[in-house]
N, CA, C and O atoms as a GROMACS GRO file, in nm:
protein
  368
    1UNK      N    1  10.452  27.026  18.410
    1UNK     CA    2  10.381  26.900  18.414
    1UNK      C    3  10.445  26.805  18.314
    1UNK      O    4  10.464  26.827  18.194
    2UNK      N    5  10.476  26.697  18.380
    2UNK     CA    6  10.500  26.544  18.266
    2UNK      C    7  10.451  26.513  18.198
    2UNK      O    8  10.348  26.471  18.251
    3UNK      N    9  10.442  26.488  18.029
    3UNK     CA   10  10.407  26.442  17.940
    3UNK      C   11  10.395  26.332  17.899
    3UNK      O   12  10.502  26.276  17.918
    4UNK      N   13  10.320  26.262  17.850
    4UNK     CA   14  10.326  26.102  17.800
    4UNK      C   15  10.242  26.040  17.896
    4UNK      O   16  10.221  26.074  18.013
    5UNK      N   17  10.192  25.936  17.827
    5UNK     CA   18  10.123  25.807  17.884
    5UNK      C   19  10.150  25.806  18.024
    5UNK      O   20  10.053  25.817  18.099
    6UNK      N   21  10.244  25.796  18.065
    6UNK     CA   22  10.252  25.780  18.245
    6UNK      C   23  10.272  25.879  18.328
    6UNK      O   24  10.335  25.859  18.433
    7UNK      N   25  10.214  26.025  18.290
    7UNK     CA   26  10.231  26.133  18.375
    7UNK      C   27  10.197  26.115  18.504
    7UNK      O   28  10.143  26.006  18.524
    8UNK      N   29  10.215  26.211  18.635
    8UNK     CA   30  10.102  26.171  18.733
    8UNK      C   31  10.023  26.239  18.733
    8UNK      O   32   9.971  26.258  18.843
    9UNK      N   33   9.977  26.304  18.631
    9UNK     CA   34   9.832  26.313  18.638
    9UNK      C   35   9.742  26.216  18.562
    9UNK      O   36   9.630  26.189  18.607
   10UNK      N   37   9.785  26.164  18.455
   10UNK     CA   38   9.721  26.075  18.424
   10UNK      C   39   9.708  25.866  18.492
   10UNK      O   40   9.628  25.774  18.476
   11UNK      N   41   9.815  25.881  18.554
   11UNK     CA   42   9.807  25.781  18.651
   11UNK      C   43   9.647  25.808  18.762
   11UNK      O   44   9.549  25.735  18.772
   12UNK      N   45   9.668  25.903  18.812
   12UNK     CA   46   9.576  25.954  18.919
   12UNK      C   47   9.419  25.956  18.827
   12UNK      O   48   9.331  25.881  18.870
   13UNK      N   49   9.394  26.025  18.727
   13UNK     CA   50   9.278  25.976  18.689
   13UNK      C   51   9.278  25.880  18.685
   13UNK      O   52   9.188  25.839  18.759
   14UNK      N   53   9.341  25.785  18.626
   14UNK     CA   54   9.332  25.600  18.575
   14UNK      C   55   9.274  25.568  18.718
   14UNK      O   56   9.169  25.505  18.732
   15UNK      N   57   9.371  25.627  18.856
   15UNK     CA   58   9.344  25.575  18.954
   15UNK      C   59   9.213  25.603  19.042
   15UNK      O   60   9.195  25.579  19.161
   16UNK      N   61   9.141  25.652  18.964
   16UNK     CA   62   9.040  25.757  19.085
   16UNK      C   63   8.897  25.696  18.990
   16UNK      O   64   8.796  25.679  19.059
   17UNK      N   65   8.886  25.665  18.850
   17UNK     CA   66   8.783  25.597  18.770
   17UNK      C   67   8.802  25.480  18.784
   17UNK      O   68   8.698  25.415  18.771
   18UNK      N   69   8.925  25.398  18.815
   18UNK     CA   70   8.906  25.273  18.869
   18UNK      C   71   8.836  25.247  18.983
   18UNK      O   72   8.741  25.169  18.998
   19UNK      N   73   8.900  25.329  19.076
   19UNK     CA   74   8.833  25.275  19.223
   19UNK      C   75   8.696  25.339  19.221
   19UNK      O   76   8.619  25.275  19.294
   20UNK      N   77   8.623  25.470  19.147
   20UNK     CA   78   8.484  25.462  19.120
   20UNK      C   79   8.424  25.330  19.046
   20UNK      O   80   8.338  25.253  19.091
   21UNK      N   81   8.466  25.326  18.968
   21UNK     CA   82   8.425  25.199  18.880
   21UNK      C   83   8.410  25.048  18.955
   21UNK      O   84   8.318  24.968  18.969
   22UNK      N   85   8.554  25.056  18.994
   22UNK     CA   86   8.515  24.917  19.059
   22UNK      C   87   8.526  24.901  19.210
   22UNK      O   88   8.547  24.790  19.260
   23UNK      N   89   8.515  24.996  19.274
   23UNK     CA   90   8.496  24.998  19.404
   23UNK      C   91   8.583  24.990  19.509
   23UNK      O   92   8.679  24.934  19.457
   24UNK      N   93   8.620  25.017  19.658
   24UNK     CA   94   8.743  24.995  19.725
   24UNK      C   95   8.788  24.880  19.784
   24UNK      O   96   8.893  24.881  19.848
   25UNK      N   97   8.678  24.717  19.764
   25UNK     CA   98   8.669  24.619  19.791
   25UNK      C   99   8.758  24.539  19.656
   25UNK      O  100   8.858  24.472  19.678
   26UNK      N  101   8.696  24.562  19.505
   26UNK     CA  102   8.759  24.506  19.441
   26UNK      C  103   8.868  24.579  19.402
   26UNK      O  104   8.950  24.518  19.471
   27UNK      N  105   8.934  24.661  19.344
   27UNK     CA  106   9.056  24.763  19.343
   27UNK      C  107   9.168  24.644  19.371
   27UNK      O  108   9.243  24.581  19.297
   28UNK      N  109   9.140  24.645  19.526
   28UNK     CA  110   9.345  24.584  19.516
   28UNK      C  111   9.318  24.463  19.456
   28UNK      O  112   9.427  24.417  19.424
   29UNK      N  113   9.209  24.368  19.417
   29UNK     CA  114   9.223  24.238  19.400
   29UNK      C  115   9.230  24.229  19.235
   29UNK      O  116   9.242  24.120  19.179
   30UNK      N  117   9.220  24.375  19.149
   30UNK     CA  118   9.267  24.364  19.004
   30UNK      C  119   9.414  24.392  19.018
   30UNK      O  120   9.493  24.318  18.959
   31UNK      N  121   9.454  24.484  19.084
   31UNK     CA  122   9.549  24.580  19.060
   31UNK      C  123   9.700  24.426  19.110
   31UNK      O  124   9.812  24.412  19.062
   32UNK      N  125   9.635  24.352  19.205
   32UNK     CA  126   9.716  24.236  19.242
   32UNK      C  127   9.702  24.163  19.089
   32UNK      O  128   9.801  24.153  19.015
   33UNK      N  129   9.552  24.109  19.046
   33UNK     CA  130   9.583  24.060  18.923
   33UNK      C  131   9.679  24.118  18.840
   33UNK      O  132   9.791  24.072  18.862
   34UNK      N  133   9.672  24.232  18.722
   34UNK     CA  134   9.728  24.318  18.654
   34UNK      C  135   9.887  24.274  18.697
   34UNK      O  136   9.961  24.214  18.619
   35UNK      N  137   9.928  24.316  18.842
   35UNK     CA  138  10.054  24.305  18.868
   35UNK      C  139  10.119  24.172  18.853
   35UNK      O  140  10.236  24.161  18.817
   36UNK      N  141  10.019  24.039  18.888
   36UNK     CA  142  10.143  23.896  18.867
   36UNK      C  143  10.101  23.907  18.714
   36UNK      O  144  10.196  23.858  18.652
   37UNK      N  145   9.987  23.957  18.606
   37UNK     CA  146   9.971  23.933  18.483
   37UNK      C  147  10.198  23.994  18.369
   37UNK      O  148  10.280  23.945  18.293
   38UNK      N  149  10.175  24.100  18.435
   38UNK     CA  150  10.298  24.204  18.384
   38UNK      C  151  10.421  24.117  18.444
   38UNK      O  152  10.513  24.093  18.366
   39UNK      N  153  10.429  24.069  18.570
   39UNK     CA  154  10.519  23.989  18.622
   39UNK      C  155  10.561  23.851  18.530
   39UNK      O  156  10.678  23.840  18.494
   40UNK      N  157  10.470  23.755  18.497
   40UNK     CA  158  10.463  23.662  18.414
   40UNK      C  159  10.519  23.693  18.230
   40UNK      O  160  10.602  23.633  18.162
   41UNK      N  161  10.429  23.814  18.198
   41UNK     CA  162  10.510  23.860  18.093
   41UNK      C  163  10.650  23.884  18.114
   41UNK      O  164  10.738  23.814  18.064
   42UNK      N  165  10.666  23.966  18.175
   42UNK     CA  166  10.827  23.973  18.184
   42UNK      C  167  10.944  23.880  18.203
   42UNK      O  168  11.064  23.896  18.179
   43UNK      N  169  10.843  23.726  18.277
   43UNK     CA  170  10.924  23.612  18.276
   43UNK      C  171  10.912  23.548  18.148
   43UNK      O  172  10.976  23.446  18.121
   44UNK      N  173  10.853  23.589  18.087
   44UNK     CA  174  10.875  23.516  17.910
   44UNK      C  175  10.917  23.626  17.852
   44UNK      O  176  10.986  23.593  17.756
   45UNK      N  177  10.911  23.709  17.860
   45UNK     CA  178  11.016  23.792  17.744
   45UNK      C  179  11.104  23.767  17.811
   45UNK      O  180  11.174  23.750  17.712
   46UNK      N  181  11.193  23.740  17.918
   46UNK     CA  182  11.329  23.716  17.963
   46UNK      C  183  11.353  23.563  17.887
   46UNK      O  184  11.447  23.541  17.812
   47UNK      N  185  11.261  23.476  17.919
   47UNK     CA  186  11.282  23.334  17.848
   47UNK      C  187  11.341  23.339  17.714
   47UNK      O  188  11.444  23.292  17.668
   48UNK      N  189  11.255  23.403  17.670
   48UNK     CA  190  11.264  23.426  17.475
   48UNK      C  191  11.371  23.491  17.444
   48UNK      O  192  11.432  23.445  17.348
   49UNK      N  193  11.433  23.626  17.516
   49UNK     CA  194  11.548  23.704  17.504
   49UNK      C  195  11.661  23.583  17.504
   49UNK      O  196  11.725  23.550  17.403
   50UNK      N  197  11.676  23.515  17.653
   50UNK     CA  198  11.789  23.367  17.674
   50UNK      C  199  11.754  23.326  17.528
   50UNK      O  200  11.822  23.394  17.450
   51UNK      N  201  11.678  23.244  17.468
   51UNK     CA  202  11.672  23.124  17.365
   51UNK      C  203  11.706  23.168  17.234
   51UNK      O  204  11.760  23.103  17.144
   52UNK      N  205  11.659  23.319  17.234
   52UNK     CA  206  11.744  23.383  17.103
   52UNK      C  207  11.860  23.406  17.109
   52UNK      O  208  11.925  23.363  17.014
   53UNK      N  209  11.922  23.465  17.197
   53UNK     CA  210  12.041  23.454  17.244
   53UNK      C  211  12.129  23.348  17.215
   53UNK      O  212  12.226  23.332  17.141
   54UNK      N  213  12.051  23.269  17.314
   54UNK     CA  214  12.138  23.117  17.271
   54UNK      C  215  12.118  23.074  17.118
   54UNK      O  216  12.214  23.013  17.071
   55UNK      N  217  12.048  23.088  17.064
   55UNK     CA  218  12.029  23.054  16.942
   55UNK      C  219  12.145  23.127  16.904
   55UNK      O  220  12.239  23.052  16.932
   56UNK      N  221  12.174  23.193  16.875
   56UNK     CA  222  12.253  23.334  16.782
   56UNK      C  223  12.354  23.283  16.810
   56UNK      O  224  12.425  23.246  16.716
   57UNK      N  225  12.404  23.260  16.958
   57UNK     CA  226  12.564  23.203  16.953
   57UNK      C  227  12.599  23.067  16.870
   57UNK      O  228  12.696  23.036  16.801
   58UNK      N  229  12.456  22.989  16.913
   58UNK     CA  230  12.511  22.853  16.842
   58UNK      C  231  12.510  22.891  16.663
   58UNK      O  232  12.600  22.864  16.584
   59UNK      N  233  12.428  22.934  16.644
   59UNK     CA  234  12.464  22.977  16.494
   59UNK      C  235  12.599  23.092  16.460
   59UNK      O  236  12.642  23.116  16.347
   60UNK      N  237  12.635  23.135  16.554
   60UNK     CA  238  12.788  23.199  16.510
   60UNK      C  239  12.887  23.105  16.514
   60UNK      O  240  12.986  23.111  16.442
   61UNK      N  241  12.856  22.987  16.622
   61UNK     CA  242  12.953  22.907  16.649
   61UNK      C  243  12.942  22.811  16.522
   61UNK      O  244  13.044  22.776  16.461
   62UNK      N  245  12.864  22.786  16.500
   62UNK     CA  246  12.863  22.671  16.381
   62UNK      C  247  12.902  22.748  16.247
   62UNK      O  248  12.948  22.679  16.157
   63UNK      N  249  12.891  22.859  16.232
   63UNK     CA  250  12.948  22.921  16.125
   63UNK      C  251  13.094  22.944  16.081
   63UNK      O  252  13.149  22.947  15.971
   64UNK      N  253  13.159  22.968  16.266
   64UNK     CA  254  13.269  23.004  16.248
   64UNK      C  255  13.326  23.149  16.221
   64UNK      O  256  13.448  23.161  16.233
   65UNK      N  257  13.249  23.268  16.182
   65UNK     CA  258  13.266  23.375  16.204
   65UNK      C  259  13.176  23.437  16.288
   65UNK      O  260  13.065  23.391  16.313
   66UNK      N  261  13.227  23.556  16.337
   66UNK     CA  262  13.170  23.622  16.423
   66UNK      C  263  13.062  23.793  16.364
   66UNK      O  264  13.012  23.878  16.438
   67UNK      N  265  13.061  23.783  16.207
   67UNK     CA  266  13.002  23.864  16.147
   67UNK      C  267  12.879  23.886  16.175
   67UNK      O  268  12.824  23.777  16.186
   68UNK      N  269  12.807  23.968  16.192
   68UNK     CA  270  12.622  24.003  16.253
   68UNK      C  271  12.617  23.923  16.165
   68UNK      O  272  12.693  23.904  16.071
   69UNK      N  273  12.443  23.831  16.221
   69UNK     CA  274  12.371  23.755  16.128
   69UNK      C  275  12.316  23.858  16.057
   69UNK      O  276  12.297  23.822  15.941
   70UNK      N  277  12.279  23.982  16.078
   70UNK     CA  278  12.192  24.046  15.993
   70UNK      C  279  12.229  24.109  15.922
   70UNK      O  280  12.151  24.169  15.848
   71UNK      N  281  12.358  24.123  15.912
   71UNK     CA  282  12.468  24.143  15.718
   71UNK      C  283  12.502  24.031  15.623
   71UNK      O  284  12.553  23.925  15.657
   72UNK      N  285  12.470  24.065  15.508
   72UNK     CA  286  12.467  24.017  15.377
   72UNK      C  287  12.559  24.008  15.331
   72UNK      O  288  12.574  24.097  15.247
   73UNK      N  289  12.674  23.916  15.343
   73UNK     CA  290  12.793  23.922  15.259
   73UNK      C  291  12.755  23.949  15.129
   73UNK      O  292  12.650  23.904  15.084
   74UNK      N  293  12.853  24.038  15.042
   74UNK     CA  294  12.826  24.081  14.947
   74UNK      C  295  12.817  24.035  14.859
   74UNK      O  296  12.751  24.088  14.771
   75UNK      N  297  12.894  23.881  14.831
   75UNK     CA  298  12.928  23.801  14.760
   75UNK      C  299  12.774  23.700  14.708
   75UNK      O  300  12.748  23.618  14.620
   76UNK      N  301  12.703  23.768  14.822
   76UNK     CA  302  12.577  23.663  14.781
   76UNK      C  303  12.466  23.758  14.761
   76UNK      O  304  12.352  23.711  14.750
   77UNK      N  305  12.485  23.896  14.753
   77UNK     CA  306  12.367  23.975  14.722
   77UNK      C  307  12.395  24.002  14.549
   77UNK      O  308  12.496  24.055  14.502
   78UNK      N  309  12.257  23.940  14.460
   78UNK     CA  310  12.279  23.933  14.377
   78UNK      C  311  12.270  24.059  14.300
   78UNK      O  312  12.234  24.160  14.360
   79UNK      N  313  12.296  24.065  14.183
   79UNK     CA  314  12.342  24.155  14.111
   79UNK      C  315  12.311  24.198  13.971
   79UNK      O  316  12.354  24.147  13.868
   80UNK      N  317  12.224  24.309  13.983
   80UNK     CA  318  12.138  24.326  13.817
   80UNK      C  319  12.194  24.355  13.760
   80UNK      O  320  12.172  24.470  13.798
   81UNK      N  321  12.294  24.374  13.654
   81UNK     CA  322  12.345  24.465  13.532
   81UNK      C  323  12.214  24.536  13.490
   81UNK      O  324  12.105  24.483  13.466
   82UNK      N  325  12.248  24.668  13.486
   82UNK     CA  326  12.164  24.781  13.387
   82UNK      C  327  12.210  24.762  13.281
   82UNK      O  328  12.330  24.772  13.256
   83UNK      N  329  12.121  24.733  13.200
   83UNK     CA  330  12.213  24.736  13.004
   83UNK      C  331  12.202  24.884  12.997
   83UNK      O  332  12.116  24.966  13.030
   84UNK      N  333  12.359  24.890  12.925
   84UNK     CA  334  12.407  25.028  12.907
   84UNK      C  335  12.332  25.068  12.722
   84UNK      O  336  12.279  24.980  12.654
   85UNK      N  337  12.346  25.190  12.684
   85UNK     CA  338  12.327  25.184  12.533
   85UNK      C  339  12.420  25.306  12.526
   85UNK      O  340  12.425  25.404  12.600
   86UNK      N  341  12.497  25.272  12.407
   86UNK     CA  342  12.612  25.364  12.351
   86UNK      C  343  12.494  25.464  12.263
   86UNK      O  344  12.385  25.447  12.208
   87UNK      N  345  12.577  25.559  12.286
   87UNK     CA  346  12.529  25.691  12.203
   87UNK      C  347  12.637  25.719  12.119
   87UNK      O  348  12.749  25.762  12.148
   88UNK      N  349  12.559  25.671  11.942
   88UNK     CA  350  12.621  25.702  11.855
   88UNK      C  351  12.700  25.867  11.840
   88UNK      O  352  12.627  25.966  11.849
   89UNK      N  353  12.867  25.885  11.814
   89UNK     CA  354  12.881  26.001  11.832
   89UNK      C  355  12.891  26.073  11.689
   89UNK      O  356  13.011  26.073  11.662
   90UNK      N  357  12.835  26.122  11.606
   90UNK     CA  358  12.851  26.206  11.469
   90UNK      C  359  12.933  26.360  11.498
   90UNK      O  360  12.901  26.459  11.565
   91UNK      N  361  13.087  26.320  11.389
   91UNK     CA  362  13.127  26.436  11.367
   91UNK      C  363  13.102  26.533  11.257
   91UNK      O  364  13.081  26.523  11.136
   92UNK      N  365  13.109  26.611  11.327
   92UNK     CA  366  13.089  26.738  11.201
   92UNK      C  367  13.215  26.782  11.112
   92UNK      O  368  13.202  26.869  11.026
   0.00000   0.00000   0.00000
């Protein structure tokens, strides 16, 4: 048996307390909702994916290198000195 959230067995319950629940009249007229709801999402996460996208190039392009935005040239990650302390050495 399949494991996880979308087994078919757990599809089939989902599907069998729905149509108790809401009957064989209303059923397809959520399951149509639900479906253009997931459809519409997916047309804006595709939107948003394009505009970041495009974003990212125009900011490589205006930069002029092609380095990930999400590395830190090193030159600008600043830099703590640890103060060191000498240990006096006594000879014997």
């Amino acid at each position: 048996m399949a494991s996880g959230a979308f087994s078919p067995l757990h599809i089939l319950i989902v599907v069998t307390v729905a149509l108790i629940v809401l009957g064989p009249k209303e059923l397809p007229k959520v399951v149509r909702g639900c479906a253009k709801i997931m459809r519409e999402l997916r047309a804006l996460r595709a939107r948003l994916d394009e505009e970041l996208h495009s974003m990212l190039e125009d900011e490589e392009a205006e930069s002029g290198t092609d380095a990930p935005t999400h590395e830190v040239p090193t030159h600008e990650v600043p830099t703590h000195e640890v103060p060191t302390h000498e240990v006096p050495t006594h000879e014997v």
